[in-house]
N, C-alpha and C positions, 0 to 999 in steps of 0.2 A: 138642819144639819144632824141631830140624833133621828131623824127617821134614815136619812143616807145611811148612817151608821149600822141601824139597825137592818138594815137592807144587805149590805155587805156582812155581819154577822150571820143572818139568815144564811146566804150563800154559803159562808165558812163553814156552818155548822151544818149546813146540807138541810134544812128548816123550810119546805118548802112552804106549807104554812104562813109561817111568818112572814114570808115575801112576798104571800099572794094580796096577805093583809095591807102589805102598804106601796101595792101596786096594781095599777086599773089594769080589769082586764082588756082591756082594746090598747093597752102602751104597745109600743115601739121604741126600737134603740137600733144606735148607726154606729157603727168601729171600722177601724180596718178590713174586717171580713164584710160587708157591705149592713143593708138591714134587716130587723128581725122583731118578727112580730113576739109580744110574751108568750105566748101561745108558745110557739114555736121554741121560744130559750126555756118553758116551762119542763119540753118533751125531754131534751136535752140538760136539765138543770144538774141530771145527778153526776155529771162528767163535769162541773165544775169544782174545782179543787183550789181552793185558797187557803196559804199557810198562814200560822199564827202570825201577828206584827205589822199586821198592814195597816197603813197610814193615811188618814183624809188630814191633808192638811191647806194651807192659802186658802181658804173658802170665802165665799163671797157670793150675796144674794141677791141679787136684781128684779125688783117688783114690777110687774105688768097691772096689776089691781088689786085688792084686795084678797084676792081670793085666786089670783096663781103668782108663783115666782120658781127663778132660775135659781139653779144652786150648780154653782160651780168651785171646780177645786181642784188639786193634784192627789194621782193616790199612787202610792206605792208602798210594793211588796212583790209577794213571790206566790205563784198560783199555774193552776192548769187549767184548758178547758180541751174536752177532746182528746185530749193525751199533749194536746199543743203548750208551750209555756207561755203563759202570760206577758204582754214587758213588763218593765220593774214599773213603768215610772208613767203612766198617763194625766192626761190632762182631761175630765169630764163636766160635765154639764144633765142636771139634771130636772126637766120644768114637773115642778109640784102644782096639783092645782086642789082646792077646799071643795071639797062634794057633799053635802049632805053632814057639815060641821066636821068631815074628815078630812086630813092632808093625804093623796095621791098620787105616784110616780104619775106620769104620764107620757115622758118621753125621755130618754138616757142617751147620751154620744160621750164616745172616747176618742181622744186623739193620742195617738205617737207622738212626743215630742220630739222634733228634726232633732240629728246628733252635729253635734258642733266642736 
């Protein structure tokens, strides 16, 4: 949960650095706009824009083994990527896995939540 943190931090502060630190280079992530290699969101990092206040909250970690787990949660706030505005309010998933005594993104999906 403080590595996510520090991952969306990274983002805010535009720190690519920091991002790259606690995100393997071969991840992948799935949203709305379909998938995307890190590579790819690394080229594009500097068009993300997230505003102060944003939120990981309901979090919950689901272990596969020792040495990977899920983390999931709801985030919300207010952000841009591309000039596009972010939603307020997603639901993501993020599987961590331990490499070499490190914790590691290695895969990120966000969902819409349907409006009701």
């Amino acid at each position: 949960i403080t590595n996510e943190n520090k991952i969306n931090e990274a983002i805010a502060k535009g720190t690519l650095p920091a991002f790259r630190a606690l995100v393997a280079d071969s991840a992948w992530s799935v949203d709305p706009s379909g998938a995307m290699s890190v590579q790819d969101f690394i080229k594009s990092f500097a068009q993300f824009k997230l505003e102060p206040g944003w939120v990981i909250s309901d979090s919950k970690i689901v272990w596969s083994d020792t040495n990977t787990a899920v983390h999931f949660y709801k985030w919300t706030g207010k952000g841009t990527f591309q000039g596009q505005p972010l939603p307020p309010v997603v639901w993501s998933s993020t599987v961590w896995n331990k490499r070499q005594g490190k914790w590691v993104a290695v895969f990120h999906q966000e969902t819409v939540p349907a409006v009701k």
